[in-house]
C-alpha positions in Angstrom: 116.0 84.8 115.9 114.6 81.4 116.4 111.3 79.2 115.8 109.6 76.5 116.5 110.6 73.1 114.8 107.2 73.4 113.0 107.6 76.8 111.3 111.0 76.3 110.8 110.9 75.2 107.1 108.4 78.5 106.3 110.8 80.8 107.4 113.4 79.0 105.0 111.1 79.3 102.5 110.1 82.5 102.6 107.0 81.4 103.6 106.6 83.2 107.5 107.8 86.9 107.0 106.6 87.8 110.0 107.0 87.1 113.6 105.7 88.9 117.3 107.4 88.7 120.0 106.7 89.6 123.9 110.0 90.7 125.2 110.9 93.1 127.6 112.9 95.3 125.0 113.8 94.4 121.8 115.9 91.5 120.2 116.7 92.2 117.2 117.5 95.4 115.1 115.9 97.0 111.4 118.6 95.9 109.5 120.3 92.9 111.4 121.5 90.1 110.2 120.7 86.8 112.0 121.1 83.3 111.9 118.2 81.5 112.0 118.3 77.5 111.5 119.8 76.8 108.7 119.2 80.1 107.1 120.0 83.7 107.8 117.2 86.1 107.7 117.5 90.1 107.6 114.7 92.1 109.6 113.1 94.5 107.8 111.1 96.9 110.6 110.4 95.9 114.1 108.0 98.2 116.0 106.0 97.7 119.0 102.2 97.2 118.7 99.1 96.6 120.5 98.3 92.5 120.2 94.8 93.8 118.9 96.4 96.1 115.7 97.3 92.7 114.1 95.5 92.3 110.7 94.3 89.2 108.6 97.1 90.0 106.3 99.4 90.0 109.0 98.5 86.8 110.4 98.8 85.0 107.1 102.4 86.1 107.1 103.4 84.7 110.6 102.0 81.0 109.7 99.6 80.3 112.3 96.0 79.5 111.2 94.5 81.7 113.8 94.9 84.6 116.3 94.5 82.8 119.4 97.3 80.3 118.0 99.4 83.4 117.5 98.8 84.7 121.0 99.3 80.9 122.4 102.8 80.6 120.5 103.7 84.4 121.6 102.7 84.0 125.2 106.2 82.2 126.1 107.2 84.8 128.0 103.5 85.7 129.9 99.8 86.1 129.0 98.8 88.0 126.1 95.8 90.2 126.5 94.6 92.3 123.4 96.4 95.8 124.5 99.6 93.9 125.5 102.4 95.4 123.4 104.2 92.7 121.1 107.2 93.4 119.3 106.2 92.7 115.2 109.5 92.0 113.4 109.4 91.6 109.5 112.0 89.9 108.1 113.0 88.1 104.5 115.4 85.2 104.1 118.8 86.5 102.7 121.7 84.1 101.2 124.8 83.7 102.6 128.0 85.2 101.8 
């Protein structure tokens, strides 16, 4: 899985445990493995949810300041309305070998 330059260094820190993701079908796998940067990080859960389900908490774990930043940084791949189904993928940084 990849990010932007700027979150980056959050991820490796454990910092950003949480990432959405507008794709067609899923990426990534509960349970994978995947290099990310200079780290690897595991995903925990991935489920498919309404952009509007996403909760303070939530945000605080993706490292954007705000919602509409979220939906800006999400919407990649096309607009981002408030029932537009995201992919939300947990994840933690594991260590190699």
């Amino acid at each position: 899985m990849q990010f932007s330059p700027e979150l980056r260094d959050r991820v490796a820190d454990g910092t950003v445990t949480l990432s959405y993701r507008l794709w067609s079908r899923p990426k990534v796998r509960a349970g994978g493995v995947y290099r990310s940067g200079d780290v690897k990080i595991e995903v925990e859960d991935i489920e498919l949810v309404p952009f509007s389900s996403i909760t303070d908490d939530d945000l605080a774990r993706t490292g954007e300041p705000d919602l509409e930043s979220l939906r800006a940084r999400a919407a990649h791949a096309g607009p981002i309305h408030d029932d537009t189904l995201v992919y939300r993928v947990e994840f933690h940084v594991v260590a190699d070998g």
